[in-house]
C-alpha positions as CSV (number, residue, x, y, z in Angstrom):
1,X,0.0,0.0,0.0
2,X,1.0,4.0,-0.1
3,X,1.9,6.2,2.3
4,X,-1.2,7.3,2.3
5,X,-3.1,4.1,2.6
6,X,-0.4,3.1,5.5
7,X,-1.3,6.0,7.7
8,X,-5.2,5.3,7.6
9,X,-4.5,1.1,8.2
10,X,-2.1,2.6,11.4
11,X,-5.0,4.4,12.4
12,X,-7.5,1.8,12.1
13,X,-5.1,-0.2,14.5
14,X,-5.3,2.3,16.6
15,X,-8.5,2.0,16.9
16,X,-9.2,6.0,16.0
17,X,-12.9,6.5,14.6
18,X,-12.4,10.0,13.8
19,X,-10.4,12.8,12.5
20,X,-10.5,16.6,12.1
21,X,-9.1,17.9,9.6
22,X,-8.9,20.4,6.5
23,X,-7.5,19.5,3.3
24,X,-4.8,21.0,1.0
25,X,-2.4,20.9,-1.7
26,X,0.5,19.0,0.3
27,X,-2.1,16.1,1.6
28,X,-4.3,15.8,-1.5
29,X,-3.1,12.3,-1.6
30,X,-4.0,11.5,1.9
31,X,-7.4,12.9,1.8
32,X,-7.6,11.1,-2.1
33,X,-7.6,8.0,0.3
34,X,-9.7,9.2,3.1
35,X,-12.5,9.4,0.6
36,X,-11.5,5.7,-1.1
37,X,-11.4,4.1,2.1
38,X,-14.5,6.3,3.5
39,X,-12.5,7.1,6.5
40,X,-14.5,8.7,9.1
41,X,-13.6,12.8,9.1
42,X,-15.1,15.6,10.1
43,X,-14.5,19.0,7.9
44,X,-14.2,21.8,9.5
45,X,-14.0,25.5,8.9
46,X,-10.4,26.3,10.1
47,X,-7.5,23.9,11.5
48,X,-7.7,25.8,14.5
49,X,-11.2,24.8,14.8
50,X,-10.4,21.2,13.6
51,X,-7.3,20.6,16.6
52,X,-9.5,22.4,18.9
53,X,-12.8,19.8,18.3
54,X,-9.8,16.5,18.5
55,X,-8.9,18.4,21.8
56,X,-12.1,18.3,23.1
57,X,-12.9,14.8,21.6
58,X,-10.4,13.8,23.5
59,X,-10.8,15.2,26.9
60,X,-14.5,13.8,26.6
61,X,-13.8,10.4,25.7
62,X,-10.2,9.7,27.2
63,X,-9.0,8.3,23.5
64,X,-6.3,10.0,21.3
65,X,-7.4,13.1,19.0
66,X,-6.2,13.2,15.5
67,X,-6.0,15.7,13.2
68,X,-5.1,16.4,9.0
69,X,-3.3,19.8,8.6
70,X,-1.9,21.0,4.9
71,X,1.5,22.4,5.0
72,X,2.4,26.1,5.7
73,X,-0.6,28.1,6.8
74,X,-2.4,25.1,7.5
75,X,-0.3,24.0,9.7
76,X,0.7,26.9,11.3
77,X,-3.1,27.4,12.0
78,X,-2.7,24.2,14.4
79,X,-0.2,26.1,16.6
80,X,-2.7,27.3,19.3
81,X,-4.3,24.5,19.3
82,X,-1.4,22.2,19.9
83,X,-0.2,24.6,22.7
84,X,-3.8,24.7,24.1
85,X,-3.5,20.6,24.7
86,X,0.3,20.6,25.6
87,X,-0.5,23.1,28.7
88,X,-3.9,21.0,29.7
89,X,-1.8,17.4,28.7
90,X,-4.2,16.3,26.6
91,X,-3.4,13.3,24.0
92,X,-3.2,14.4,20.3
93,X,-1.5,13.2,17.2
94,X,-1.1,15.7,14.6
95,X,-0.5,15.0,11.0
96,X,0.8,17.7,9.2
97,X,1.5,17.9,5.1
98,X,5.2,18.9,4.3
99,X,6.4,20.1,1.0
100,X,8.1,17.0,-1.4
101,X,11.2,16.1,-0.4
102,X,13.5,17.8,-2.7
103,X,12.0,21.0,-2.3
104,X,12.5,20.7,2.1
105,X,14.7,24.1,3.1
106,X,14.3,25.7,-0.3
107,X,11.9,28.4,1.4
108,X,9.1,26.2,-1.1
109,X,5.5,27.7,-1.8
110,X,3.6,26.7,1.5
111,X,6.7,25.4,3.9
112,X,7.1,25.9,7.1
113,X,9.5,24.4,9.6
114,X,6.4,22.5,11.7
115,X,8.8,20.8,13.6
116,X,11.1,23.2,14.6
117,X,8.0,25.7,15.6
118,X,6.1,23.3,17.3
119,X,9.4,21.7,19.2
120,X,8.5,23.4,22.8
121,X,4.6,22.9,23.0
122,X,4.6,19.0,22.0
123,X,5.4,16.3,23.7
124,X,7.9,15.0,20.7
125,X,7.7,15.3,16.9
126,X,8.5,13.5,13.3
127,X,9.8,14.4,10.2
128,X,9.1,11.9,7.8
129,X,10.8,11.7,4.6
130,X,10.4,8.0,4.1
131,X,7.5,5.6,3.7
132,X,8.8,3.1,5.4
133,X,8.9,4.9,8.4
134,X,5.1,5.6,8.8
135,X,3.9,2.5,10.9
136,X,7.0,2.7,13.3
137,X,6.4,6.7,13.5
138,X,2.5,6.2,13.8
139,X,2.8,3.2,16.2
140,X,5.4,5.8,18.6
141,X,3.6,8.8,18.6
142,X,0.6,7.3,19.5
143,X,2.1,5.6,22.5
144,X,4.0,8.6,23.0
145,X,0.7,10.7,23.0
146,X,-1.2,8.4,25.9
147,X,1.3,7.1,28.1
148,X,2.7,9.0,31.2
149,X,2.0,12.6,31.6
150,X,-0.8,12.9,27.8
151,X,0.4,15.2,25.3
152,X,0.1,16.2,21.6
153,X,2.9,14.7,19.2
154,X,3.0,16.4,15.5
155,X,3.7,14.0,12.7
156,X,5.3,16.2,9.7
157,X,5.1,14.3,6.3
158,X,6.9,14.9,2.8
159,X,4.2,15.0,-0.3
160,X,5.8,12.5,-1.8
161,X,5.7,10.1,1.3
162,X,1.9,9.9,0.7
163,X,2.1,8.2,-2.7
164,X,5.2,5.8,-2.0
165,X,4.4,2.3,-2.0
166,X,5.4,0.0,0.7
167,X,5.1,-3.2,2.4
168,X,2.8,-3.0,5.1
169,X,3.8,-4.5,8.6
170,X,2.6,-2.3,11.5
171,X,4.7,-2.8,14.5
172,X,3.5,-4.9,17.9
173,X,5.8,-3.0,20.4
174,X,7.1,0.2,20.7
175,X,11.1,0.3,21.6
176,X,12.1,4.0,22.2
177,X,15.5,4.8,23.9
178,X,14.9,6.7,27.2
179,X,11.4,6.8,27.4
180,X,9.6,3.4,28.5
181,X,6.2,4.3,29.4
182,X,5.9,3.0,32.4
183,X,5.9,5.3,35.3
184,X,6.0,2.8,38.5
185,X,7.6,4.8,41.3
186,X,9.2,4.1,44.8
187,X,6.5,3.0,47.2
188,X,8.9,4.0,50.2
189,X,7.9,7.2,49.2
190,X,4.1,6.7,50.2
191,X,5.2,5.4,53.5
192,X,6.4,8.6,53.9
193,X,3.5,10.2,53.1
194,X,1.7,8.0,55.3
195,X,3.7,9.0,58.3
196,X,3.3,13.1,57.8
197,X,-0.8,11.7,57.7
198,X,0.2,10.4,60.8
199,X,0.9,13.6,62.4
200,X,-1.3,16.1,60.8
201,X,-4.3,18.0,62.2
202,X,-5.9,20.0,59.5
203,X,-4.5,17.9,56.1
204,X,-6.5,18.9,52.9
205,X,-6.2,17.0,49.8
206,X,-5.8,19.2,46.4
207,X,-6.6,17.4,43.1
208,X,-6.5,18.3,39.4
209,X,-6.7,17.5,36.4
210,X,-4.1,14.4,36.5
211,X,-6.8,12.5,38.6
212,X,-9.2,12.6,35.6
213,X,-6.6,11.9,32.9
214,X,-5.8,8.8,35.1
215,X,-9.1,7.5,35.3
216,X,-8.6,7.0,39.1
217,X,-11.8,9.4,40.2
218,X,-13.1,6.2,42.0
219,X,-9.9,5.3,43.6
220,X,-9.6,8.8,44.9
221,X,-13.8,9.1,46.3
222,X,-13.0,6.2,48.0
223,X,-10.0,7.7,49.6
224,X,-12.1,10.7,50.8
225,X,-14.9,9.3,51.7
226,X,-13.0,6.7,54.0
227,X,-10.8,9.9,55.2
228,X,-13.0,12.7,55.8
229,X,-10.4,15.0,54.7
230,X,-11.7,18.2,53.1
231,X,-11.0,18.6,49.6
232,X,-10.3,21.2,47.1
233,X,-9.7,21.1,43.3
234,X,-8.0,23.3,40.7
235,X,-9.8,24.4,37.2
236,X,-8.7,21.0,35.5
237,X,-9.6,18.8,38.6
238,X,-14.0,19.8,38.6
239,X,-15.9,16.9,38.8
240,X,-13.3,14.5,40.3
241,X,-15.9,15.2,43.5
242,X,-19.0,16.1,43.0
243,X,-19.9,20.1,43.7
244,X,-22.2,18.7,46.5
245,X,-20.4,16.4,48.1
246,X,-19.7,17.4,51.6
247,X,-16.4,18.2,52.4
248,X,-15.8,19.3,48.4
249,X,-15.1,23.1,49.6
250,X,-15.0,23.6,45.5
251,X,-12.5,25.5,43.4
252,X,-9.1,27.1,44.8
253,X,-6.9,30.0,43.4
254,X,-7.4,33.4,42.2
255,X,-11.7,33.0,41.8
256,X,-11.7,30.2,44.0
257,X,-14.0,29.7,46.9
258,X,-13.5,31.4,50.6
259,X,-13.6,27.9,52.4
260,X,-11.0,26.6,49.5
261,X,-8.5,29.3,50.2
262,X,-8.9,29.5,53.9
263,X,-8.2,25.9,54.2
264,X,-5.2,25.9,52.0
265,X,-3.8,28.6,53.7
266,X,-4.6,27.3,57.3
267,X,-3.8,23.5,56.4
268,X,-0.9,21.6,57.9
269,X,-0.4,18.7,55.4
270,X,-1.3,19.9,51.9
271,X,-1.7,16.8,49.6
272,X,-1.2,17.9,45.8
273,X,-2.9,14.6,43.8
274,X,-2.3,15.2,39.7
275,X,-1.8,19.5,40.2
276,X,0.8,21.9,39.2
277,X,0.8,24.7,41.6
278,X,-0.2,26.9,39.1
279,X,0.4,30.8,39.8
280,X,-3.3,31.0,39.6
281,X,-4.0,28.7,42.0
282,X,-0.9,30.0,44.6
283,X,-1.4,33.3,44.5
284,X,2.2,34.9,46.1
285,X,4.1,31.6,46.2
286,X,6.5,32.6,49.7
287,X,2.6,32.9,51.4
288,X,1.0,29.6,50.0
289,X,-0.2,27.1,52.2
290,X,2.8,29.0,54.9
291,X,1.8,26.5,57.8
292,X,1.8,23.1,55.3
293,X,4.2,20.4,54.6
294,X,3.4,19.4,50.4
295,X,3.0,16.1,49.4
296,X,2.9,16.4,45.4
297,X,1.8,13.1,43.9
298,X,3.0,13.7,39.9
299,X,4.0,11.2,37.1
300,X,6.3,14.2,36.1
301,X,9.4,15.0,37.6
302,X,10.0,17.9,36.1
303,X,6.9,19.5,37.6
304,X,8.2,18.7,41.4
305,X,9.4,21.7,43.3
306,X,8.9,23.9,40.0
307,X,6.3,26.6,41.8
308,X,5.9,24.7,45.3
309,X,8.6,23.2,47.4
310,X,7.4,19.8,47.8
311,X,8.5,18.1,51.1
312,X,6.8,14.8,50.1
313,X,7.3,14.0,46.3
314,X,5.3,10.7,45.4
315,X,6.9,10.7,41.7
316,X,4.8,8.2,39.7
317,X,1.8,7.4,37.9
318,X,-1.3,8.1,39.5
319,X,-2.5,4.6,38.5
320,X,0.0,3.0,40.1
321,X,0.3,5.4,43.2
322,X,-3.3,6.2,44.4
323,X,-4.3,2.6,44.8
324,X,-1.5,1.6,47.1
325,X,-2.3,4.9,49.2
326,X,-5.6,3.8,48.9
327,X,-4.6,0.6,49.9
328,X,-2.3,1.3,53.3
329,X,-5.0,3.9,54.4
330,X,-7.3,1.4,54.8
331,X,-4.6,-1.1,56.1
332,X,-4.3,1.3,59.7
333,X,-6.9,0.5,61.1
334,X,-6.8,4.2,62.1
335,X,-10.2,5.7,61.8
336,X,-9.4,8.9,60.2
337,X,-13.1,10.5,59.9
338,X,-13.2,10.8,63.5
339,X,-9.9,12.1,63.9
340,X,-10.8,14.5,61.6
341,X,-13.8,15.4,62.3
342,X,-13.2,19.2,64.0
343,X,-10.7,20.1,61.4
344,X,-13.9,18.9,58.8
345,X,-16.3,20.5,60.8
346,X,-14.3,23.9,60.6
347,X,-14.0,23.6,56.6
348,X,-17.4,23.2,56.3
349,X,-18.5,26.3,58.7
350,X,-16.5,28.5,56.3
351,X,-17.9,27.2,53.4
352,X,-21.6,28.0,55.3
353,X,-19.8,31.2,56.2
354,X,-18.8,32.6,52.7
355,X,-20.5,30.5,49.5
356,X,-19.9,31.4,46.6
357,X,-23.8,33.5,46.0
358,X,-24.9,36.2,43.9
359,X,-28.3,38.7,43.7
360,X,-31.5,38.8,41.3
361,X,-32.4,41.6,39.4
362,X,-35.5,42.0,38.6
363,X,-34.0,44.1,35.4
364,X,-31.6,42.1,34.3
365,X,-30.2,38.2,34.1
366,X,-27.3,37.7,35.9
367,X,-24.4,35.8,35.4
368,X,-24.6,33.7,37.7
369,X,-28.1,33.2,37.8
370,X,-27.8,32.2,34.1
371,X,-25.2,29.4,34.8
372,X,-27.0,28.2,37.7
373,X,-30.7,28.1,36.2
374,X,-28.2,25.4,33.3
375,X,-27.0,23.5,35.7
376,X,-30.5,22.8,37.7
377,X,-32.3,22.0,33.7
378,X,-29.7,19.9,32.8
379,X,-28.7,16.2,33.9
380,X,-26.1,14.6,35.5
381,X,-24.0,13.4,32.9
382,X,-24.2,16.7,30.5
383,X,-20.6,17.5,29.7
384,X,-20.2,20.9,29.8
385,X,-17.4,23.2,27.9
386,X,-16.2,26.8,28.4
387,X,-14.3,29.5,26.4
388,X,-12.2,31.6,28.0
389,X,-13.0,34.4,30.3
390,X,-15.2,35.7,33.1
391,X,-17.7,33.4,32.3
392,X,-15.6,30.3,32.5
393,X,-14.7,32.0,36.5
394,X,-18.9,31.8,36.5
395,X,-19.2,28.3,35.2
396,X,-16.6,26.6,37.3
397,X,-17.7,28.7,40.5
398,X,-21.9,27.7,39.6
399,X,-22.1,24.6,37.3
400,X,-22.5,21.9,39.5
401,X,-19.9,19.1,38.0
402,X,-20.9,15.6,38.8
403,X,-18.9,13.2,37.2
404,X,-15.0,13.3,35.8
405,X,-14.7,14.4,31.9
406,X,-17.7,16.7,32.5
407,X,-16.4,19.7,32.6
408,X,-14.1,20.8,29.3
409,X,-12.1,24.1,29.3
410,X,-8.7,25.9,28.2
411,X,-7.0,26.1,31.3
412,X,-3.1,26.4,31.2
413,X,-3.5,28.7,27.9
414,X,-6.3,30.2,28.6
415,X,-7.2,30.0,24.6
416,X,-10.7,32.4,23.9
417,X,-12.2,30.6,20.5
418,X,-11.6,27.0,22.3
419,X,-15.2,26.2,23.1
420,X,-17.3,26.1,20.2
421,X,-15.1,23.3,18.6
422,X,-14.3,21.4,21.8
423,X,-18.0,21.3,22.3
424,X,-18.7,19.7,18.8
425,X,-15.6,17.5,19.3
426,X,-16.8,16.7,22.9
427,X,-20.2,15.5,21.2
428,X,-18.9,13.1,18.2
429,X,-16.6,11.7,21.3
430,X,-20.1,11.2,23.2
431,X,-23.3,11.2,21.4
432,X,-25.5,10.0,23.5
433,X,-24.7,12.9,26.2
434,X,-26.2,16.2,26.5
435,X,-22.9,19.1,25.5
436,X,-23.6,22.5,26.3
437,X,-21.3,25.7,25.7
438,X,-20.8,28.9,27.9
439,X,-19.1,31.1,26.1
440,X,-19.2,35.2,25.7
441,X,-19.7,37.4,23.0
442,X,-15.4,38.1,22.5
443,X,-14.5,34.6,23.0
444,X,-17.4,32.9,20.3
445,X,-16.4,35.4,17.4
446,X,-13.1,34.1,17.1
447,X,-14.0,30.5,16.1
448,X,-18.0,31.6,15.3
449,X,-16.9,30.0,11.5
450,X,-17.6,26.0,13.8
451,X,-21.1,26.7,13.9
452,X,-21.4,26.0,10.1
453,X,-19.7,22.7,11.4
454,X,-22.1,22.1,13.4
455,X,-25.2,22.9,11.1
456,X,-24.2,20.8,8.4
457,X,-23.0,18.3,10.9
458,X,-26.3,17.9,12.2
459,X,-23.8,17.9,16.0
460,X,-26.2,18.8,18.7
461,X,-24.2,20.9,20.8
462,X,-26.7,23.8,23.0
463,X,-24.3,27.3,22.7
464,X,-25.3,29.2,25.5
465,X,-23.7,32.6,25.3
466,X,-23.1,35.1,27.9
467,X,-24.0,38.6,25.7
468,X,-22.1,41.7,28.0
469,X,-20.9,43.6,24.8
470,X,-17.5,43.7,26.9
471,X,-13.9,41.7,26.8
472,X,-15.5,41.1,30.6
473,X,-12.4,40.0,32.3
474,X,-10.4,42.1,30.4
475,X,-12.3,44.5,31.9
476,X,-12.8,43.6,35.3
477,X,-9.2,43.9,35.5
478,X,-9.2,47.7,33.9
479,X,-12.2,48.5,36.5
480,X,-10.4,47.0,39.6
481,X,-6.5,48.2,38.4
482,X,-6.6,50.7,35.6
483,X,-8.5,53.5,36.8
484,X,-11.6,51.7,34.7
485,X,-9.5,52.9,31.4
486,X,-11.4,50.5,29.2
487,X,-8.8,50.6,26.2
488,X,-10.3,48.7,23.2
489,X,-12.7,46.3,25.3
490,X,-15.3,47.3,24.7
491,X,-17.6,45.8,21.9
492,X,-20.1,48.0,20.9
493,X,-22.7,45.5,20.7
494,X,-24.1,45.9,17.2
495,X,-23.5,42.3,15.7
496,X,-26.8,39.7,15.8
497,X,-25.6,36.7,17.3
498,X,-29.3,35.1,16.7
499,X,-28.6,36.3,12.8
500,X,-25.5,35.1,12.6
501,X,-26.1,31.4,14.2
502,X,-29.5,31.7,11.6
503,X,-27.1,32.7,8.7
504,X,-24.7,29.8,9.3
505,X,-27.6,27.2,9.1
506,X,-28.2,26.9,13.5
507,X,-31.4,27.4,15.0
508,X,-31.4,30.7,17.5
509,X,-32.9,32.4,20.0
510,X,-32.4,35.6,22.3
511,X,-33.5,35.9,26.5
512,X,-33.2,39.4,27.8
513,X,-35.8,39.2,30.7
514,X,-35.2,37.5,34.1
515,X,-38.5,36.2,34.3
516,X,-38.4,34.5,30.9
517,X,-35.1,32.9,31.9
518,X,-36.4,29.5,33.6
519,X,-38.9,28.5,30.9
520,X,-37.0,29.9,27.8
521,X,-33.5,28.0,29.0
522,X,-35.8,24.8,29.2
523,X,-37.3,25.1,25.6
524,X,-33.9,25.9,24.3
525,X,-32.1,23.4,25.5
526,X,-34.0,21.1,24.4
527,X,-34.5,22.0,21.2
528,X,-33.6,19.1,19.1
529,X,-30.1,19.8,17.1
530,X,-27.6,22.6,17.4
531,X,-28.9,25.8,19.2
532,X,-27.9,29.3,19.8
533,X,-29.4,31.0,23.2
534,X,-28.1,34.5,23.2
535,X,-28.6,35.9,26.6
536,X,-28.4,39.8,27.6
537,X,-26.5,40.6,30.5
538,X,-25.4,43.9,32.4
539,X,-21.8,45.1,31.5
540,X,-20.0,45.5,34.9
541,X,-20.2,42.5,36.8
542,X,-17.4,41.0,38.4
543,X,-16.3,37.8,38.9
544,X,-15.9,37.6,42.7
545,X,-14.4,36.1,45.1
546,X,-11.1,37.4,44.0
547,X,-7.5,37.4,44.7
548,X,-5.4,40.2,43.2
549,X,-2.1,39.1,41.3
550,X,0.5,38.3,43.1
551,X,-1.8,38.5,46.6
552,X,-2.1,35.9,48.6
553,X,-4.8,33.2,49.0
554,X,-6.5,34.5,52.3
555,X,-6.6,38.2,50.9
556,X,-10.0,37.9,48.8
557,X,-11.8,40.3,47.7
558,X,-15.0,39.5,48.8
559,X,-17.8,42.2,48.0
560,X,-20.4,43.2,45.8
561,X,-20.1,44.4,41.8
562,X,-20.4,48.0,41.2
563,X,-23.9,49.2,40.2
């Protein structure tokens, strides 16, 4: 067979049922073949949007994303995408067209160095020049891509690869020099974690977003629920432990709950499970968690005393290190609920003390109250995805996350025009689940082009967008810092979103009244296919609780928006 031909057999093996992608001059082959061999593919309208929807795909289903890029601007137009999944780990394999062979470093009509560009936001990379090399290549990066610490890998591909004939023989094993896959660590090191337990009063467990990429959310309920120890979770980490689970004090860091940060910050054993102490999360660094020991359980090592001296490193995978703390904490004898029982007690007072709330306006829909009136219409299992901005703050602070894999967002990057695509990729990984979008009026114009995706598609996904007419966090920060200078955020407010959705083939609607919210929400989202809801909201509220950059945890701003 081909080149071509090879890399859609390598696939098959790999048992991927779908790729994104957008087609071009330098992989007319390959897609020549994805139309022979009926290979399942979505088309989207942009390669941005097309590594953003294998990105979501992904973090829904817990498989590999792929993607199909052209060479040069196509891509380059991966970049973002690829950096959005290498900040979050998330497993991707990206193939990428190349210029022919002899024209490689001739500064050729549509080259770009792909490997060299994308070198520091992958996990690792190929250039192939050779047919022969595909399965090996494919069979690596794959393996590559799912094992350890997830990340994208970028497969780069000379033209004239695609069309080479070979003889197939896909590869049973994977032999790499220096990298094994197999993160087992040194169980001595959970002893000692064990014996700081021993001697703690107020521990806290912190969890993130390695927990779900694991797959060991049961392992870890079962280690609370036997514990009693009060948990908090970064961004990534929602949905690990239910929002109303007691003893869940919810999400810590800059717009993190009172109870979160208070704990932290008066905790004496901090137990970091799949985190990376990220400066939105810690706040001034010297003043984090001042009274702790850290235990840091991480399959990478690079990631140990990088923002947080750790005192207890537990360097492994989290499959192989959660069930043998699992296992010795039941093995004690020791019952830790009732040991803990006044430290868990005070946690929970806090959080009684300082919930994350907001007020009703009889004028206009708030935030919040938007979010919240989703989250009570929809079920349990509805996976929800964010853009990027003050409405993602609202949507991890009042979407009630049940379940791991259930709550999708651009976290290390921070990348506005993520959602709409994740969403739609999020829903081909799982049809038979509800998806539904928050996003805001900057962050949806910059991938809108994906709702044509999802019209001709047919992709239910419900886009619920948060209309302010403002950059809102953009903002926030030019209110509360800048004197409220509001240089170029703000929107004007003069495009039809409803129009637009309409134009592009999705049905629409707009709520602008509080007391239409309940009953208009309902209808909406269950209209059947995708669906626009544009909802009007005021201008100038702010994502509270807040800590200012560079403040630390326990010095939240706590109070009311301005009017």
């Amino acid at each position: 067979m081909n080149g071509a031909q090879t890399i859609l057999e390598s696939l098959k093996r790999e048992n991927v049922d779908l790729v994104f992608g957008y087609p071009g001059g330098a992989v007319l082959d390959l897609y020549d073949a994805v139309y022979q061999a009926k290979f399942p593919h979505i088309l989207t309208r942009h390669e941005q949007g097309a590594v953003h929807a294998a990105d979501g795909y992904a973090r829904a289903t817990g498989k590999v994303g792929v993607v199909f890029a052209t060479s040069g601007p196509g891509a380059t137009n991966l970049i973002t995408g690829i950096a959005t999944a290498y900040m979050d780990s998330v497993p991707l394999v990206c193939f990428t067209g190349q210029v022919t062979n002899p024209l490689i470093g001739k500064d050729s009509f549509q080259e770009a160095d792909i490997v060299g560009i994308t070198t520091p936001i992958t996990k690792h990379n190929y250039l192939v020049k050779k047919a022969s090399e595909l399965p090996r290549v494919i069979k690596e990066a794959f393996f590559i891509a799912r094992t350890g610490r997830p990340g994208p890998v970028v497969i780069d591909i000379a033209k004239d690869v695609f069309t080479t004939m070979i003889e197939y023989d896909y590869p049973q094993k994977v032999k790499l020099r220096g990298y094994k896959g197999d993160f087992t660590g040194d169980e001595h090191q959970i002893d000692d974690v064990m014996e700081a337990l021993g001697e703690a009063k107020r521990p806290v467990f912190f969890i993130g977003g390695g927990v779900t990429l694991s797959d060991q959310t049961d392992v870890l309920r079962d280690i609370v629920k036997y514990t009693g120890i009060p948990v908090v979770s970064s961004l990534m980490g929602l949905g690990c432990i239910p929002a109303k689970e007691e003893g869940f004090l919810g999400m810590v860091g800059m717009h993190g709950s009172y109870a979160a940060n208070m704990a932290v910050q008066k905790s004496d054993l901090l137990i970091g499970i799949g985190v990376r102490f990220d400066d939105r999360v810690t706040g001034k660094v010297d003043a984090f968690a001042p009274n702790a020991k850290v235990v840091h359980f991480e399959v990478d090592k690079a990631e140990i005393n990088k923002n947080v001296f750790s005192h207890y490193p537990v360097i492994g995978d989290l499959c192989w290190s959660l069930p043998i703390f699992s296992e010795r904490l039941h093995k004690t004898g020791v019952d830790y609920f009732a040991r803990f029982a006044k430290w868990h007690k005070q946690t929970l007072d806090m959080d009684r003390e300082c919930p994350f709330s907001y007020k009703t306006n009889e004028q206009f829909i708030m935030p919040q109250q938007l979010i919240d009136t989703v989250s009570q219409l929809v079920d349990e299992n509805t996976i929800v995805v964010t853009d990027v901005g003050q409405h993602q703050m609202w949507a991890a602070q009042f979407f009630d996350s049940r379940n791991p894999r259930q709550f999708i967002t651009s976290g290390g990057l921070g990348t506005m025009g993520y959602g709409l695509p994740a969403a739609i990729g999020a829903k081909l990984g799982c049809p038979d689940k509800k998806v539904v979008l928050f996003t805001g009026d900057g962050s949806v114009m910059m991938n809108c082009q994906e709702m044509s995706t999802a019209a001709d598609n047919e992709i239910d996904v419900k886009v619920v967008l948060l209309h302010n007419r403002v950059l809102g966090m953009v903002t926030q920060w030019q209110r509360m810092f800048y004197g409220k200078r509001y240089s170029q955020t703000l929107l004007g407010g003069k495009t039809d979103y409803v129009k637009l959705a309409q134009a592009m083939g999705m049905e629409a609607c707009r709520i602008e009244k509080p007391q239409e919210l309940r009953e208009s929400l309902e209808k909406a989202l269950n209209v059947e296919g995708p669906m626009l809801i544009d909802v009007m909201l005021p201008a100038n509220e702010d994502v509270l609780p807040m800590v200012a950059p560079g403040a630390q945890l326990d010095n939240m701003v706590l109070g009311g928006s301005e009017e």
